[in-house]
C-alpha positions in Angstrom: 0.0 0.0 0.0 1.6 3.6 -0.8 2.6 5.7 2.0 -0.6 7.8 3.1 0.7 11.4 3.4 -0.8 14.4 5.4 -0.3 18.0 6.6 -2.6 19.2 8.8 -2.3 22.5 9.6 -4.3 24.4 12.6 -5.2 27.5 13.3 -4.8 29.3 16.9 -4.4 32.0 18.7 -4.2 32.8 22.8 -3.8 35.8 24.5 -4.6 37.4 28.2 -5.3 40.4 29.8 -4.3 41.5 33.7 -5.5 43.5 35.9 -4.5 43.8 39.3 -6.1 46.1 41.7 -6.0 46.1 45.7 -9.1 46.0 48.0 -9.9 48.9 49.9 -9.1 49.2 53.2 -12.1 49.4 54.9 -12.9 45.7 53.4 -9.6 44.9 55.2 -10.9 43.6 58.5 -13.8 41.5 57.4 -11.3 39.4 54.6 -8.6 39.4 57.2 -11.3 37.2 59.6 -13.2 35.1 56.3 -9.2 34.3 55.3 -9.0 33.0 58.7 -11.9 30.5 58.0 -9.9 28.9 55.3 -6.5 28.1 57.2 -5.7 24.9 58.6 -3.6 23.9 61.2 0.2 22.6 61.0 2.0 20.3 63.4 3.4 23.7 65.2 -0.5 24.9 66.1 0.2 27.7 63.9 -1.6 28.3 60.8 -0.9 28.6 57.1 -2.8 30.1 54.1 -4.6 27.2 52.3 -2.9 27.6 49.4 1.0 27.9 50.1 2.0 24.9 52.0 1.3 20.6 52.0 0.0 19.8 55.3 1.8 16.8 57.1 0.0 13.4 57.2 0.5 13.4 61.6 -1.9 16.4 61.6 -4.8 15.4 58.4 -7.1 14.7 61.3 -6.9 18.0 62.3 -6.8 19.6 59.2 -10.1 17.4 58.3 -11.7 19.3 61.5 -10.6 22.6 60.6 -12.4 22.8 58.1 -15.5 23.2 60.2 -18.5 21.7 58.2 -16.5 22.3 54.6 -14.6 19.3 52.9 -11.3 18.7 52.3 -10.0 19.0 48.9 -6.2 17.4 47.7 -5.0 16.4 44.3 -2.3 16.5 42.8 -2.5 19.3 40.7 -3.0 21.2 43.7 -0.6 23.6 44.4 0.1 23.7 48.3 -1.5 21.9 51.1 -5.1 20.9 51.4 -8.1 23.5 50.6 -11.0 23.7 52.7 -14.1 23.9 50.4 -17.6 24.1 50.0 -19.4 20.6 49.7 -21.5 22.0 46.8 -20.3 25.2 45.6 -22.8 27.2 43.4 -20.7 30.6 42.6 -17.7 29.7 41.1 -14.7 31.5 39.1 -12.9 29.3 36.7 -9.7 30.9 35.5 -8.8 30.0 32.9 -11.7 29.2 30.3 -15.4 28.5 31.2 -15.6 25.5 28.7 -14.0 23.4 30.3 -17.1 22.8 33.1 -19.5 22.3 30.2 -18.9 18.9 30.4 -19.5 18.7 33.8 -23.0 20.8 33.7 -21.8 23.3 35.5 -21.5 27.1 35.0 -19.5 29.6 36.4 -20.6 32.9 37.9 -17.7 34.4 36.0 -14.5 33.2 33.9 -11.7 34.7 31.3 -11.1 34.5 27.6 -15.1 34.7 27.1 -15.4 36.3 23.5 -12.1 34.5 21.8 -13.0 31.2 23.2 -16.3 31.3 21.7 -14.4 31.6 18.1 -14.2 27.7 17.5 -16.7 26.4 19.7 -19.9 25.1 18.2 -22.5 27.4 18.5 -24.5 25.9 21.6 -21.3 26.0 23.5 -20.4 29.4 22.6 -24.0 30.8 23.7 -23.7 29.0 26.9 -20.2 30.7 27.7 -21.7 34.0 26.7 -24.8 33.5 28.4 -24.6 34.7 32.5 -21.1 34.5 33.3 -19.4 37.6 33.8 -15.7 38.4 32.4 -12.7 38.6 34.9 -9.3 39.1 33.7 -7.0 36.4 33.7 -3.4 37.2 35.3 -3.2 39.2 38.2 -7.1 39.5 39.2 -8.9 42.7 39.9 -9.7 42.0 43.6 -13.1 44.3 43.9 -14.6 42.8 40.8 -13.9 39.2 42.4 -15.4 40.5 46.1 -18.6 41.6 44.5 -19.2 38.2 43.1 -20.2 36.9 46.0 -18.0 33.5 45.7 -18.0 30.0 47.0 -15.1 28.9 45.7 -12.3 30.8 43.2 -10.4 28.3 40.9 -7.3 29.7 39.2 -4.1 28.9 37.5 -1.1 29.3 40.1 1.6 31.0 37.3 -0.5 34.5 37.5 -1.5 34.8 41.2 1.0 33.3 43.3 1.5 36.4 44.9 -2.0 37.6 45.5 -3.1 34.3 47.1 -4.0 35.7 50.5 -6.0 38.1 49.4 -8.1 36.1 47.1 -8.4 33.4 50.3 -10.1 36.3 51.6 -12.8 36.8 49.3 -13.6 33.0 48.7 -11.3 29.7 49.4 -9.4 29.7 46.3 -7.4 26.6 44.8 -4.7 27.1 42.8 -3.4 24.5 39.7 -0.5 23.4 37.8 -1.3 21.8 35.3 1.6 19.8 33.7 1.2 20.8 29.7 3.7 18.4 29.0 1.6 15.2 30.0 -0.3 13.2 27.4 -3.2 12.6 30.3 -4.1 16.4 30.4 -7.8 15.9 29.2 -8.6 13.2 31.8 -6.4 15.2 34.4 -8.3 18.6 34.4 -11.6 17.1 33.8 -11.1 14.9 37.1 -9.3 17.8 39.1 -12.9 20.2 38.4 -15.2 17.5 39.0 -13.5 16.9 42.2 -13.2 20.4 43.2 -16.4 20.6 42.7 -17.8 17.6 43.8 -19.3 16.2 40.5 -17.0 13.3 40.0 -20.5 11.6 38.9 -20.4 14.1 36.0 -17.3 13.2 34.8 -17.4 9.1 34.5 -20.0 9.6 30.9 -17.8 12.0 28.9 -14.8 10.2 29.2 -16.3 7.0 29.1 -17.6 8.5 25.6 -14.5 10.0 24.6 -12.9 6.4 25.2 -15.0 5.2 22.9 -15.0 7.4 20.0 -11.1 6.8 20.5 -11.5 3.2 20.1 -13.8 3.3 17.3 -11.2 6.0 15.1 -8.3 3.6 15.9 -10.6 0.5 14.6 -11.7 2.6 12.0 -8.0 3.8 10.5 -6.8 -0.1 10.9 -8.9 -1.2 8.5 -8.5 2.0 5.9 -4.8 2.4 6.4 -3.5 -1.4 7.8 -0.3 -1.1 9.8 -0.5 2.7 10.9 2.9 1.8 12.9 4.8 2.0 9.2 3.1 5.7 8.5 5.7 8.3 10.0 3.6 11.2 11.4 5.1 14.1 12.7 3.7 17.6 14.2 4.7 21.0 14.8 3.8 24.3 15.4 4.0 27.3 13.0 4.5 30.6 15.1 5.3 32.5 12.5 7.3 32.1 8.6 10.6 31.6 10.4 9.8 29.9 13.6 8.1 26.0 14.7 7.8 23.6 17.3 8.0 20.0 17.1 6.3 18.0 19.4 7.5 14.7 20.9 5.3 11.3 21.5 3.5 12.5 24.7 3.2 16.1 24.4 -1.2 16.4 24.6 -1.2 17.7 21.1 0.6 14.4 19.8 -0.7 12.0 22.2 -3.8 11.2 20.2 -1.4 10.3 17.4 0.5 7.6 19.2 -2.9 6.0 21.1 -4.0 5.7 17.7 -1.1 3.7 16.3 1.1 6.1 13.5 4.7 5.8 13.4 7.1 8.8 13.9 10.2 10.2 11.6 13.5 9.3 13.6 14.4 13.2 13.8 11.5 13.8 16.4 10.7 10.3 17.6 11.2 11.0 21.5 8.8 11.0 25.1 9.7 14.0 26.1 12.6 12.3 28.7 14.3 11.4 25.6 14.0 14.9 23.6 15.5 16.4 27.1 18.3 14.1 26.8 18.8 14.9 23.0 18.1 18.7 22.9 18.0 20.0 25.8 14.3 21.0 26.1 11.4 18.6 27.0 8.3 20.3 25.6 9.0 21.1 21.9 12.1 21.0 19.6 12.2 24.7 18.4 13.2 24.4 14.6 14.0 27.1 11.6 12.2 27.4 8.5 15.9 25.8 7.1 15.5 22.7 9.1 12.3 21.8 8.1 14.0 18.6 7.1 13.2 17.5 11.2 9.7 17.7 10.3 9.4 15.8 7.2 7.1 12.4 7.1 4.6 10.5 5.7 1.9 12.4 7.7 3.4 15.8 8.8 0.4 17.6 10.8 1.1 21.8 11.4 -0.2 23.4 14.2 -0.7 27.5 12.7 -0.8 29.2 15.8 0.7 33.1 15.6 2.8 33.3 18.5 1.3 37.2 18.8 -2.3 35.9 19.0 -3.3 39.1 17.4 -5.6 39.2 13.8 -7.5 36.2 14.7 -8.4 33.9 11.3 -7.0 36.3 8.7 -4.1 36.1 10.3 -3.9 32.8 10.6 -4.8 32.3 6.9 -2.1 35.1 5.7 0.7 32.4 7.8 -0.8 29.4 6.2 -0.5 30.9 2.4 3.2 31.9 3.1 3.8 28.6 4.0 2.2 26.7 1.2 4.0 29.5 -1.4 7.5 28.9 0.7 9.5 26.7 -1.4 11.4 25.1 1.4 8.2 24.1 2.2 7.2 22.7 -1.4 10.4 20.4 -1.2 8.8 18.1 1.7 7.3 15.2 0.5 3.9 16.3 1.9 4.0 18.6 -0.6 5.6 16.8 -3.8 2.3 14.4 -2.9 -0.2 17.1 -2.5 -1.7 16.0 0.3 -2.2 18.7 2.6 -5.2 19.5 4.9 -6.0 22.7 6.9 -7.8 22.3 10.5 -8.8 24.8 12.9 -7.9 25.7 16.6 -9.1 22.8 18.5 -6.2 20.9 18.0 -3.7 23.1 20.0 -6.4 22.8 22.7 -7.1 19.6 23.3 -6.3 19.7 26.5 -10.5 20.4 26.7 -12.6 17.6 26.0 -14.8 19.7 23.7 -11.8 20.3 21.5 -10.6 16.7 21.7 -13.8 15.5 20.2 -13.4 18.1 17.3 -9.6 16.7 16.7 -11.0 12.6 16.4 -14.1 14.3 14.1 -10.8 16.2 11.9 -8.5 12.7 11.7 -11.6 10.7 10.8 -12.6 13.4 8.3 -9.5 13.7 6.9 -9.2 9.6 6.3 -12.2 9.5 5.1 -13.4 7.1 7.9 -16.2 7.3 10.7 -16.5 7.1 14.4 -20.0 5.3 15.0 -20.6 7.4 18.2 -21.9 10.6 17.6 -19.6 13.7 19.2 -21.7 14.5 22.5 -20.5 18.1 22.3 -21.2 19.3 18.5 -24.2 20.5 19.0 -24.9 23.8 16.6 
């Protein structure tokens, strides 16, 4: 059977906003006794903020009873010790993007990134994150606009508040994340850490159980089109711009779904990300020039077009993808020769979010002309 040759290339863009402004004093004593409220103790009879510290294992019994009708919450995306939350919170911030509680039927009382995450979602999906959740900046938070919320529980990502988590402890109890980017279980991982945190673990055992599925049926599905997928040499990267991409090794999330569902990998980029560390120097993506493109080359060679500068949205985004297919560097891969290229959107640098998952197994099964026999739960236009 001939080689079956692809380039995928997808569309993206991310960018944030901060805003970081201080309480007033006269809210001062009030959060200084609700912060209070979310401490636990440590083995010293001290206390600590909830979100700075891991609490021992001699002292959980106490910590349990601190939190004084609340539950204890612990993962291990959690960054610092145990949080004290509520057992069914109702007015929620989710920082980063709202989407990823749709899932779980839940909806935030406010989130970030409202209007350009809407871009690629299907249309139900977008109303719902447009509908009754308020915008909050993501980075450093504006504190009064959070306070006026009137939260239950604030969930944010620890690399932009860090250094305001006391504060925000005072408004609500807050749990900070760190999400490894790197791990090829990313989707199961954040869906599982916000069910928890939110106590609707129930709501997350159907959507991955369908996701699973939809997996298993592609995989099945490409078998019999393609035969042994091991012997078709995929490769991805990211186009930031006409000079600048990132190749992604075996278990990065973007590339994970690739190697569950069988394809080989060229030789130049065929690490876990251990091995690229090892090799390179860097284990999250092997930064390549335009001149080098020969790292990149494969059967299937999938491009991720995502504008570093996030800025001019899809005519940007188009303007990048016809440099590259006028480049002749470019037109010297075999991709090319074979004229076999595909263009795909945005979901796949996110897929990291169950919603975009399912759009990247809908895209591969598209593009090989095969068909997953479970419907997409979360298409809905």
């Amino acid at each position: 059977m001939s080689p079956v040759l692809l380039l995928i290339i997808v569309l993206a863009a991310c960018s944030g906003q901060t805003a970081n402004q201080e309480l007033s004093e006269s809210d001062s004593a009030s959060e200084s006794a609700n912060a209070e409220a979310n401490t636990i103790p440590t083995d010293e009879g001290d206390t600590e903020n909830n979100g700075n510290a891991t609490a021992p294992e001699d002292v959980a019994e106490a910590t349990i009873s601190a939190c004084d009708g609340l539950r204890l919450f612990e993962h291990e995306l959690l960054v610092g010790e145990p949080v004290c939350v509520p057992e069914d919170p109702q007015r929620v911030v989710h920082i980063p993007p709202a989407s990823f509680f749709y899932a779980l039927d839940f909806k935030p009382v406010a989130s970030s990134f409202l209007e350009r995450e809407t871009r690629h979602l299907p249309a139900a999906i977008a109303d719902w994150v447009l509908t009754d959740i308020e915008e909050v900046d993501y980075g450093a938070p504006n504190l009064e606009q959070l306070a006026a919320l009137d939260l239950d529980l604030i969930i944010h990502d620890v690399s932009r508040v860090e250094e305001v988590t006391e504060q925000l402890n005072t408004i609500a109890p807050t749990v900070l994340f760190a999400a490894d980017y790197g791990s090829p279980d990313l989707l199961r991982d954040r869906l599982l850490f916000n069910a928890e945190v939110l106590g609707r673990e129930a709501e997350a055992t159907e959507p991955l159980e369908v996701y699973d599925q939809r997996v298993t049926e592609l995989q099945t599905a490409l078998q019999e089109s393609l035969g042994d997928m091991s012997a078709i040499e995929v490769s991805m990267l990211r186009a930031r711009d006409e000079q600048t991409f990132d190749l992604y090794p075996r278990n990065r999330p973007q590339a994970a779904i690739l190697d569950t569902l069988g394809f080989g990998r060229p030789a130049a980029i065929d690490y876990d990300r251990a091995e690229l560390a090892e090799q390179y120097g860097t284990n999250n993506f092997l930064r390549i020039s335009k001149e080098q493109l020969e790292f990149a080359d494969g059967d299937v060679l999938i491009i991720i077009l995502a504008p570093s500068s996030g800025e001019g949205g899809v005519p940007a985004e188009e303007a990048l993808a016809e440099s590259i297919q006028n480049d002749p560097l470019w037109n010297a891969l075999n991709a090319f020769e074979r004229d076999n290229v595909h263009f795909v959107s945005y979901p796949w640098l996110l897929s990291d979010n169950i919603i975009f998952a399912h759009a990247v197994l809908d895209g591969l099964a598209d593009i090989f002309n095969v068909e997953i026999s479970t419907p997409n739960p979360l298409s809905s236009s």
